[in-house]
C-alpha positions in Angstrom: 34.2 -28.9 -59.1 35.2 -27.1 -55.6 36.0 -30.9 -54.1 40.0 -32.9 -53.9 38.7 -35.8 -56.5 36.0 -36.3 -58.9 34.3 -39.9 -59.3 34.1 -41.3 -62.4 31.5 -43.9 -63.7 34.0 -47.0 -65.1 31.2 -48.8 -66.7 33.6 -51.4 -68.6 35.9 -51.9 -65.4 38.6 -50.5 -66.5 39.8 -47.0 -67.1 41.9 -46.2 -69.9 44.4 -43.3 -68.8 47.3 -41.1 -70.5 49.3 -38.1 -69.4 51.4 -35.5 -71.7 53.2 -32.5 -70.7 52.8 -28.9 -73.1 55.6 -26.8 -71.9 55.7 -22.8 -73.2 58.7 -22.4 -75.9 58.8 -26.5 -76.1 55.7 -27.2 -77.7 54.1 -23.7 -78.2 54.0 -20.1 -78.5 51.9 -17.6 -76.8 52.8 -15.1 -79.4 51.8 -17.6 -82.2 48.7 -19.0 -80.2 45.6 -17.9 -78.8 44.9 -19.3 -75.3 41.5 -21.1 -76.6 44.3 -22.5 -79.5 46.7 -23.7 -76.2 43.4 -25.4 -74.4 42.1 -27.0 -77.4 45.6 -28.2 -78.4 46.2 -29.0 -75.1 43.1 -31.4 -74.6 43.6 -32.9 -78.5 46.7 -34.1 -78.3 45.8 -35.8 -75.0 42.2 -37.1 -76.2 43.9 -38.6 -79.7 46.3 -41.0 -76.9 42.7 -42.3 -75.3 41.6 -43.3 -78.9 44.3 -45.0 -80.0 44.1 -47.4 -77.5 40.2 -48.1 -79.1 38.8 -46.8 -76.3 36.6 -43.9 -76.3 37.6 -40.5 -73.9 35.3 -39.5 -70.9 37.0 -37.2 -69.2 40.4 -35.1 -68.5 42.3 -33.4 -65.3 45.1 -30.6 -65.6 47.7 -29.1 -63.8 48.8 -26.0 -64.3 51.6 -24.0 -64.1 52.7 -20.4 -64.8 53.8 -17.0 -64.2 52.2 -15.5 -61.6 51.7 -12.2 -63.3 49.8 -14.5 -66.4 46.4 -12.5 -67.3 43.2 -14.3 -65.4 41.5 -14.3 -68.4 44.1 -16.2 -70.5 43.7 -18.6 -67.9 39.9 -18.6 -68.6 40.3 -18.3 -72.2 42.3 -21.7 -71.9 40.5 -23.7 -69.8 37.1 -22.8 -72.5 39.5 -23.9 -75.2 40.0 -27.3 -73.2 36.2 -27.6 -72.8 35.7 -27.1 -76.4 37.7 -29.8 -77.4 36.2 -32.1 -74.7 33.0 -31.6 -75.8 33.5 -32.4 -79.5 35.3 -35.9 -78.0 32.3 -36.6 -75.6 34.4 -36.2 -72.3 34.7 -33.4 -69.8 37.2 -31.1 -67.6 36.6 -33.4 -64.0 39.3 -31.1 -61.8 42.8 -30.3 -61.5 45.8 -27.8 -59.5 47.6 -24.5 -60.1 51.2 -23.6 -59.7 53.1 -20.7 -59.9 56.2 -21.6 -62.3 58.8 -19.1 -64.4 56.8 -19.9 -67.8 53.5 -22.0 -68.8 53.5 -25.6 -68.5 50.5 -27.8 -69.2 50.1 -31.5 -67.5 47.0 -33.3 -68.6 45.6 -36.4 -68.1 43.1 -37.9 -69.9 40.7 -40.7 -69.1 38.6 -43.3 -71.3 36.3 -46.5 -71.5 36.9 -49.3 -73.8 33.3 -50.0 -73.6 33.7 -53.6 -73.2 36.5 -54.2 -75.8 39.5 -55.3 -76.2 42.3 -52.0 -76.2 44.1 -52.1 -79.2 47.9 -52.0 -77.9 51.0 -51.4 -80.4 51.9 -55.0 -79.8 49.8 -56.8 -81.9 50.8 -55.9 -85.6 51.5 -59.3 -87.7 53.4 -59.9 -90.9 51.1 -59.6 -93.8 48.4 -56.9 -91.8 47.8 -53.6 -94.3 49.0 -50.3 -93.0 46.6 -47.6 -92.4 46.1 -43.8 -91.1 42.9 -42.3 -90.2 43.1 -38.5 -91.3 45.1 -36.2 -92.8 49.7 -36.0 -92.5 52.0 -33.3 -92.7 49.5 -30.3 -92.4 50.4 -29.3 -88.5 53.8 -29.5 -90.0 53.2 -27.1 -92.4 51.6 -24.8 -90.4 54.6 -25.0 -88.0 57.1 -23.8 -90.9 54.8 -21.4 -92.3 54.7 -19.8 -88.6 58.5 -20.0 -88.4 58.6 -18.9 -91.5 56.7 -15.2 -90.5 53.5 -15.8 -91.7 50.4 -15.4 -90.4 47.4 -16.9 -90.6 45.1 -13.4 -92.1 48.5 -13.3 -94.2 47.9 -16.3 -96.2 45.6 -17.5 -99.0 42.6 -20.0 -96.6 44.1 -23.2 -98.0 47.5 -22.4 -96.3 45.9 -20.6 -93.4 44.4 -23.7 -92.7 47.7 -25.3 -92.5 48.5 -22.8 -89.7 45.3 -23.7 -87.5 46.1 -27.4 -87.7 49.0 -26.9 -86.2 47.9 -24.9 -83.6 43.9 -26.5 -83.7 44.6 -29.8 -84.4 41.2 -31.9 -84.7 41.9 -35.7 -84.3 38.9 -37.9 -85.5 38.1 -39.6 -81.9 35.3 -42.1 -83.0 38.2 -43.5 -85.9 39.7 -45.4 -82.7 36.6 -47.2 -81.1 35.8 -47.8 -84.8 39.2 -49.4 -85.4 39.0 -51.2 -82.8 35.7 -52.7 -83.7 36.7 -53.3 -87.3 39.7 -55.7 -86.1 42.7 -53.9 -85.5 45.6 -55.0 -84.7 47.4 -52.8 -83.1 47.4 -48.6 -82.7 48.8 -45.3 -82.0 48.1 -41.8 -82.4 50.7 -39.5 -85.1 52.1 -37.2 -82.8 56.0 -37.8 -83.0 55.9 -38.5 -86.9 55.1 -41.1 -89.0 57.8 -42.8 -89.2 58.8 -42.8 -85.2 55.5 -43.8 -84.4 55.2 -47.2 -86.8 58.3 -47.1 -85.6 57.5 -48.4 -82.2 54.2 -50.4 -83.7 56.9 -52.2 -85.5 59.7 -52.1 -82.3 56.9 -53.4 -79.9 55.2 -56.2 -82.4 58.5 -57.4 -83.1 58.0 -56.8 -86.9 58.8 -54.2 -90.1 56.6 -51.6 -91.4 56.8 -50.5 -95.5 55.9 -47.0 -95.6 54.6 -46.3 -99.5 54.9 -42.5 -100.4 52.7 -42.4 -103.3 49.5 -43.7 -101.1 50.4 -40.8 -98.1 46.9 -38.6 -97.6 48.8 -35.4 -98.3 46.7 -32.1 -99.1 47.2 -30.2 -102.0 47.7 -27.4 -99.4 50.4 -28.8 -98.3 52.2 -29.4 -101.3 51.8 -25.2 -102.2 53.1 -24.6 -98.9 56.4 -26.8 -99.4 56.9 -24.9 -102.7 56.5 -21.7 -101.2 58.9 -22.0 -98.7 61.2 -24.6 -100.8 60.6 -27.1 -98.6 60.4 -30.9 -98.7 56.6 -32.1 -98.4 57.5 -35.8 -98.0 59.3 -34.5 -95.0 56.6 -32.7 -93.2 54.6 -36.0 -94.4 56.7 -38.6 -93.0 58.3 -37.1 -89.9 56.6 -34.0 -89.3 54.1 -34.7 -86.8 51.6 -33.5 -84.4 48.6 -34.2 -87.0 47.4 -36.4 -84.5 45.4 -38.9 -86.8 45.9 -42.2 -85.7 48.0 -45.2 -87.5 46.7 -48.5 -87.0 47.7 -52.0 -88.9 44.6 -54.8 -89.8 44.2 -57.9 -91.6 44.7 -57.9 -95.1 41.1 -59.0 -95.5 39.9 -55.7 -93.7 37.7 -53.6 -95.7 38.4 -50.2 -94.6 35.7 -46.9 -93.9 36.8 -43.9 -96.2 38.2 -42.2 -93.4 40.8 -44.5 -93.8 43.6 -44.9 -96.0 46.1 -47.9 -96.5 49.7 -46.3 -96.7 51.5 -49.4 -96.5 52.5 -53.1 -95.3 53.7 -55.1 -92.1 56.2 -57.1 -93.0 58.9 -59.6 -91.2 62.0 -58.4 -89.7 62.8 -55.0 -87.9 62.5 -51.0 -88.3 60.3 -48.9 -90.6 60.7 -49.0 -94.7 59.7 -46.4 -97.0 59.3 -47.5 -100.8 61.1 -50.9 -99.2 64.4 -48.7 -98.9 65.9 -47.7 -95.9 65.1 -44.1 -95.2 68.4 -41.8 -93.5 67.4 -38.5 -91.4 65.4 -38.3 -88.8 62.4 -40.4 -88.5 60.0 -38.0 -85.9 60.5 -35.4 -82.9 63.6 -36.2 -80.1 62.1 -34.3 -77.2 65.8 -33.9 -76.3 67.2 -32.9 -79.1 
């Protein structure tokens, strides 16, 4: 730290890289999140892009903005919430800027190695390949209307507090994509937009269809009690939610499958995403514009 770049060991040859932007009121709350939760949310988010490409994540650089009369240790606070996350993916904080801005915005970018693989690209899905997620759906989604809702985590039973801290925790499973990737997959992409959205441009970018099958979703119990609570549709949250961050990812038929992963449907020919082989109306994930 203290210098205008870091070096980075490449050992592959090639650098995997992603960027995302966290704006404050767009994609969270300082009166609903810590600023470890904003750090760690922060660095997940960008982390879970590195591993769906197969590779695995070595490092991340950040730029922020804010309010100049934003507390120094929130700032702090933050940035330990970013290394948290870091070191449970194996990468580290390597730099970044500051800017003074009207309210907090967050740019990260977020660095990998393939390790001498191939990357697994959304392009490569094929008619026939099984349809499978890596983690649980529709719990940051849950947590989101429970907050908008006016709960609060300490106001809630621990199964639906739980729901609340993935929304604002969110712990993607980093090694899944590397593993993928080694197991044959065909193509990848991390569950931040939805479900649906994001088959959605597996399917767009392969040139194929994707059959979504509701009764094989990984959907907590939790979940479900938190949809009845609030009258709410679960199958919503679960297939257009969002911001889980697991990671989607199609194989060969003839894959067998870890237990961290769970077959929730079928590529098939032709175009867009099915669920239950129907076509689905409503919205199929977040519009960022919308």
């Amino acid at each position: 730290m203290g210098d205008d770049a870091a070096v980075l060991r490449a050992a592959d040859g090639r650098v995997v890289a992603s960027t995302d932007l966290l704006v404050e009121g767009r994609h969270f709350r300082r009166d609903w999140s810590t600023p470890r939760d904003v750090g760690i949310k922060a660095a997940a988010q960008n982390l879970a892009d590195i591993a769906a490409m197969g590779a695995a994540p070595t490092a991340i650089l950040v730029g922020l903005a804010a309010p100049g009369g934003l507390p120094v240790d929130w700032v702090l606070d933050m940035m330990r919430g970013m290394v948290t996350e870091c070191q449970r993916a194996g990468a580290a904080v390597a730099g970044g800027d500051i800017s003074g801005a009207d309210n907090v915005m967050l740019g990260v970018t977020a660095l990998g190695d393939l390790g001498g693989r191939q990357p697994v690209t959304r392009r490569g899905a094929r008619p026939g390949d099984q349809v499978a997620v890596s983690g649980r759906i529709g719990c940051s989604a849950a947590g989101l209307a429970l907050l908008e809702a006016g709960h609060s985590a300490g106001s809630l039973p621990p199964d639906l507090a739980e729901l609340i801290q993935a929304h604002l925790r969110p712990r993607p499973d980093y090694s899944a994509g590397p593993q993928a990737a080694m197991a044959g997959a065909t193509a990848m992409i991390d569950v931040s937009d939805g479900l649906l959205a994001d088959l959605g441009h597996i399917g767009a970018a392969s040139g194929v269809s994707v059959d979504v099958w509701t009764s094989s979703l990984p959907v907590t119990d939790a979940v479900r009690s938190a949809a009845a609570l609030l009258g709410a549709d679960w199958l919503e949250w679960a297939l257009a939610g969002g911001e889980d961050h697991a990671l989607a990812a199609t194989f060969p038929a003839t894959t067998v499958l870890t237990q961290n992963w769970t077959v929730i449907g079928s590529v098939q020919q032709g175009a867009g995403v099915l669920v239950d082989s129907l076509v689905r109306r409503g919205p199929a994930g977040w519009d960022h514009f919308r």
